[in-house]
N, C-alpha and C positions, 0 to 999 in steps of 0.2 A: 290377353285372356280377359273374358270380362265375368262381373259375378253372376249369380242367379239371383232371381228377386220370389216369390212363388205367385207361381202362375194361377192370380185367383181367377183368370179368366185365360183360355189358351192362346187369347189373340195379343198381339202387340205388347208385351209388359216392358217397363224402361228400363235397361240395364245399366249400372256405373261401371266404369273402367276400374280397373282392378292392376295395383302392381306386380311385377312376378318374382320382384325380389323376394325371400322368404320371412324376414323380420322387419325389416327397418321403420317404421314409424308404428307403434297401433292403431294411431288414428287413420293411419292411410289402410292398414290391412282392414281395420273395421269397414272402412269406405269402402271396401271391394265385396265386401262379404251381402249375403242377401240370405234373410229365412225362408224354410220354406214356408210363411205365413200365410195365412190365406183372405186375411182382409185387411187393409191401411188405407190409413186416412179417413176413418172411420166416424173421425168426432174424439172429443178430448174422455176422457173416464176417472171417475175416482172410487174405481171399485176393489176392494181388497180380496186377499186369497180365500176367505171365507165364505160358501154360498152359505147362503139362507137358508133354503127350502129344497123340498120335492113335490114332486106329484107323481099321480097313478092314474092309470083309468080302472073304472070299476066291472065290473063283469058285463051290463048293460051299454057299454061302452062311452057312457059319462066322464067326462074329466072329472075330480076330485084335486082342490087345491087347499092345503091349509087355510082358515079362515083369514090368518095375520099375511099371507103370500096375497089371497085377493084385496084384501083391503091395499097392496103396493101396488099390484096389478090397476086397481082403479086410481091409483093419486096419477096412475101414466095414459088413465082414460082408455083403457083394456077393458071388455066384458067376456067371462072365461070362457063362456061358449061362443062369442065370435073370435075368437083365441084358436079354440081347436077347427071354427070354421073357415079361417084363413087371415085372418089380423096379424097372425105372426108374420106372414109378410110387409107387414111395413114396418122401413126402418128407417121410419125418421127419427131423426138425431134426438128428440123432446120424446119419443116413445120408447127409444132404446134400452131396454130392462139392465140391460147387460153394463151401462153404466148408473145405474141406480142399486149397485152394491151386490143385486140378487141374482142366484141362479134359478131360473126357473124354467124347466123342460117337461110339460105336461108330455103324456102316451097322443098319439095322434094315430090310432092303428090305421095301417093302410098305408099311411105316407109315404117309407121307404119301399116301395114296388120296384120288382126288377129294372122295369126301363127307367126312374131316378135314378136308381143306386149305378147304372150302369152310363147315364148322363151326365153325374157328377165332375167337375172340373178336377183337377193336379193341381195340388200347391205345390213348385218345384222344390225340388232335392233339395237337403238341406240334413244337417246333424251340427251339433253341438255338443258344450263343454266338458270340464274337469279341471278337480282340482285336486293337484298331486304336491305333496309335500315335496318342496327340491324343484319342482316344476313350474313355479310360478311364474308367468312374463315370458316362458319358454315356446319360440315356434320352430320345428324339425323342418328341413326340407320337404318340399310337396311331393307328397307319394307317387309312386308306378301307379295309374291309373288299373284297376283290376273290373274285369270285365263280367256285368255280372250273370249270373248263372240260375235259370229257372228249374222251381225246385219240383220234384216228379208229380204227380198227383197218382196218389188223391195226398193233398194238404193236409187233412187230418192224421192221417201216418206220417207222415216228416214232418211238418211243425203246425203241432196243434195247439198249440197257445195265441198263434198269429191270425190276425183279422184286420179287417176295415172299420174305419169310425167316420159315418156322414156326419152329415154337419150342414145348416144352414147361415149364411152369409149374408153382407148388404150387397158384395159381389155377385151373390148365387149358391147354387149349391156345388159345395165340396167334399172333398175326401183325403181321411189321413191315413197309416197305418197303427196297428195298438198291437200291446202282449197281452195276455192274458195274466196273473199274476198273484204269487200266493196273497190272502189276508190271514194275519197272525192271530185275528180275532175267532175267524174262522177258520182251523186246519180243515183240509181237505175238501171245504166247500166254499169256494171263494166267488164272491161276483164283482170283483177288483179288477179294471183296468190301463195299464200305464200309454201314454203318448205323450205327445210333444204339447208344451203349452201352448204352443199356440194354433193347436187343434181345435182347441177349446173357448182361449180368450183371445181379442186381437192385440191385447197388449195396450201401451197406453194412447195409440191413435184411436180404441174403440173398449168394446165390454163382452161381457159373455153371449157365445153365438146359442144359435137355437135348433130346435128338432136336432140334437145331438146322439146317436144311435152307433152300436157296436155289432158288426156282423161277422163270428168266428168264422174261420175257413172259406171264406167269400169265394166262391168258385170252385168249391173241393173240386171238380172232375177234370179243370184244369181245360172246360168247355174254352174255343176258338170265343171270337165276337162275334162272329153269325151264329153258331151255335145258340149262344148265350141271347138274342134277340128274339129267341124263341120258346126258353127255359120257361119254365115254372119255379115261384120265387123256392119252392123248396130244394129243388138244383142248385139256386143262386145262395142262398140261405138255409142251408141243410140243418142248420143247428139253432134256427132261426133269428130273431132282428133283438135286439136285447139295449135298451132305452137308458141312457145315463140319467139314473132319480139325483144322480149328484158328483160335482167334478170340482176337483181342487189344483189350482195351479201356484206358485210362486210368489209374493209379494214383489220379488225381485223382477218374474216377468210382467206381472201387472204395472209396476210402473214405470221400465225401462222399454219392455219390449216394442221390435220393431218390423218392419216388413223387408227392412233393407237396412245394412252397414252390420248387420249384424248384432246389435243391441238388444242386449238381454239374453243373452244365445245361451250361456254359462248356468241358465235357471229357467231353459227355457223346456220343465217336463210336467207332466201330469196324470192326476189320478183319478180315472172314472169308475161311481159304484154304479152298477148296472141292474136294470130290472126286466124279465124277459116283459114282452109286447103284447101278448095273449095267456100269462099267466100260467103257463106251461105243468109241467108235471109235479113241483113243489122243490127241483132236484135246481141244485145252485150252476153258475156258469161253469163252475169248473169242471163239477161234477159231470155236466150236459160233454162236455169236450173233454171232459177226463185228465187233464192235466193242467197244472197252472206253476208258474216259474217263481223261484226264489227270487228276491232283489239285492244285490253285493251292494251294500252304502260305505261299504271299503274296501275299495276295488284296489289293487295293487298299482305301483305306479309303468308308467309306461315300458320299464326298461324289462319290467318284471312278469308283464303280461304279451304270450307267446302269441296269440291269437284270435282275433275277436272275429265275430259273426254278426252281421247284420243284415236283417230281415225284412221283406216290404212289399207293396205293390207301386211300384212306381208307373208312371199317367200320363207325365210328360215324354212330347216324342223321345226316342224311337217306338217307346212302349205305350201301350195303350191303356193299362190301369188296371186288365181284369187277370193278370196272371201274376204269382207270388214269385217273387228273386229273391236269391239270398248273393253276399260278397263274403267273404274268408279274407283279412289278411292284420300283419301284424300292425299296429296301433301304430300312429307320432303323434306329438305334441302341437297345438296352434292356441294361442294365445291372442285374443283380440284386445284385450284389455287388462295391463300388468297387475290391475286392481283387479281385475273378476280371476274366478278360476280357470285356468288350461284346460282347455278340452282334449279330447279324444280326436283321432282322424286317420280314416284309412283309404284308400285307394279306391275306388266304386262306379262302376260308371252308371248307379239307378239315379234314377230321374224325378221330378214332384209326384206328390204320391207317396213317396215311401217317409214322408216327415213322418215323427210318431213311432216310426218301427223298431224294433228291439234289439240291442244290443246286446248280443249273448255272449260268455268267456265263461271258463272253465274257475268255481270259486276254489276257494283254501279247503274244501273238502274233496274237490276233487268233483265237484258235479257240476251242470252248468247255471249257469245265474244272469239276472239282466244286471249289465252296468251303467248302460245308457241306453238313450235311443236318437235316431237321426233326426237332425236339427237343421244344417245349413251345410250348401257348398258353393261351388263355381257354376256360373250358366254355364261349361263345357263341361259335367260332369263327369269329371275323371276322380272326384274323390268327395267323402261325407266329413261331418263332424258332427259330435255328440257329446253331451256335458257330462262328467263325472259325475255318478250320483253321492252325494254327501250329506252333510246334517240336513242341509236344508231341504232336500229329496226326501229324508228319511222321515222329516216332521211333515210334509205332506201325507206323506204315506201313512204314517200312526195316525193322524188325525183323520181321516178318511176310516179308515178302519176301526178306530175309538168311536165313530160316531155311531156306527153299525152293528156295534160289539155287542150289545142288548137284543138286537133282532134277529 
């Protein structure tokens, strides 16, 4: 069996051999393991979980950048309007923002158009961690492969928290999955979204990527790919293109994470604040979609948790990216490293693409909640894994929401 690496590109990616014993070394199980990542080898980074800044575009469709953002923008030799006129494509290693500490994702309207969104690469399959008290260093037998199941349309009736998150690359451009999700600062109007970190950062081969955007219900009609060649972005984006002014990952994935062996996988989530694209009617994401999901940051341990749901659009073959899957089954344990937390893992046969996507279980009230989301599996996708979310999920999460709490 060999692992998955994420396909930042769909051709040729290197796979390592993978053992099939179920525990025996961690460093060997790490060596088989591959994120769904979607950039490595990026260049070195010494950027922490803290972004800097946002921006916006202004009604006339001007970029607006904090004065203290452009003044960092020009120490990397950046002019903000040749920024929004195409500079963000170069990534050379001396311009790379994303290792100079800052997040910075000006509005770029127009960019995400149906035929990008729908040209987007697959980071392959992939989930991650947990950490369960009793479970530490613990890896279960590898699951029954469970095959998974495309969920009816229209997608805003059965899971309307679930969406796409593009994303620009040194590889190109990609795609992840995201939830929607409450903010505690905001009841009932949340513009809070959870994925994988490494949607967002490449971890420490690179820095925070760019044109980062969220698209709920990407596909509601559950249009074919011919179809969809011919949509109008409102078919494709019914709910429309909704811009991350700000995303927070992990300390732990910033400077372990990896594209392969699995490193950093246990810390590998994240939380985007989102801003609609055009300014929209005043009404928040959640509100626009009408629903947004609790977060369990203590989530019961595996033996105690009957059945988890996980959610996505997976890109890599057999699937092609534009239709939402879900997998059903009960959780095991896989451990990459007896020092980091045990993750989560169930059966799956989704493919890259669905990194980022939501992990739903039933919480201690009896309603549903995310406990993770998908991180890393096998290139023969017979199963995910996804990190237990914990303090250090739950202090991303406040701190993203604390920061927005005034506005």
């Amino acid at each position: 069996m060999r692992s998955i690496r994420p396909s930042f590109t769909a051709r040729g990616a290197r796979r390592a051999r993978r053992r099939t014993s179920s525990v025996p070394a961690a460093v060997a199980l790490a060596s088989a393991l591959a994120l769904t990542a979607t950039a490595c080898n990026s260049g070195d980074t010494n950027a922490d979980a803290q972004a800097s800044a946002s921006a916006a575009a202004e009604g006339d469709g001007k970029i607006t950048i904090p004065d203290n953002i452009k003044d960092k923008l020009k120490e990397h030799g950046i002019d903000v309007d040749q920024w929004k006129d195409g500079a963000w494509k170069d990534w050379n290693k001396d311009d790379w923002l994303r290792e100079a500490q800052d997040y910075i994702n000006p509005i770029i309207e127009g960019l995400w158009d149906p035929d990008r969104m729908r040209e987007a690469e697959d980071p392959d399959t992939g989930v991650d961690d947990s950490d369960l008290s009793g479970d530490q260093g613990v890896t279960d037998p590898e699951p029954t492969p469970v095959d998974a199941k495309a969920v009816p349309a229209t997608y805003h009736d059965n899971a309307p928290e679930a969406g796409k998150v593009f994303f620009d690359s040194p590889e190109g451009t990609m795609v992840c999955s995201a939830t929607v999700v409450e903010d505690p600062a905001h009841p009932g109007k949340s513009n809070m979204v959870w994925t994988a970190g490494h949607c967002v950062h490449a971890g420490k081969s690179g820095g925070w990527y760019r044109n980062i955007a969220f698209v709920p219900s990407y596909n509601n009609e559950a249009m074919a790919t011919g179809q969809l060649e011919a949509a109008a972005k409102e078919e494709v984006a019914p709910y429309g293109v909704w811009w991350g002014d700000w995303a927070q990952t992990s300390d732990q994935w910033i400077e372990q994470g990896g594209a392969t062996g699995g490193d950093g996988a246990s810390y590998d989530f994240a939380v985007i604040h989102v801003t609609p694209e055009e300014g929209g009617d005043g009404k928040s994401l959640e509100e626009t979609v009408g629903s947004a999901l609790p977060v369990d940051f203590e989530a019961p341990a595996v033996a105690e948790v009957e059945s988890i749901t996980a959610t996505g659009y997976p890109a890599a073959a057999p699937f092609d990216g534009e239709t939402l899957y879900q997998c059903q089954d009960k959780p095991g344990r896989l451990s990459i490293s007896a020092s980091d937390p045990t993750m989560y893992r169930i059966g799956c046969t989704m493919t890259g693409g669905s990194s980022g996507g939501g992990w739903v279980a039933t919480g201690s009230d009896g309603e549903p909640a995310l406990v993770s989301n998908t991180s890393i599996g096998p290139v023969t996708a017979g199963w995910l894994a996804g990190p237990r979310l914990g303090e250090v999920a739950k202090g991303v999460y406040d701190s993203v929401s604390e920061k927005f709490a005034g506005q």
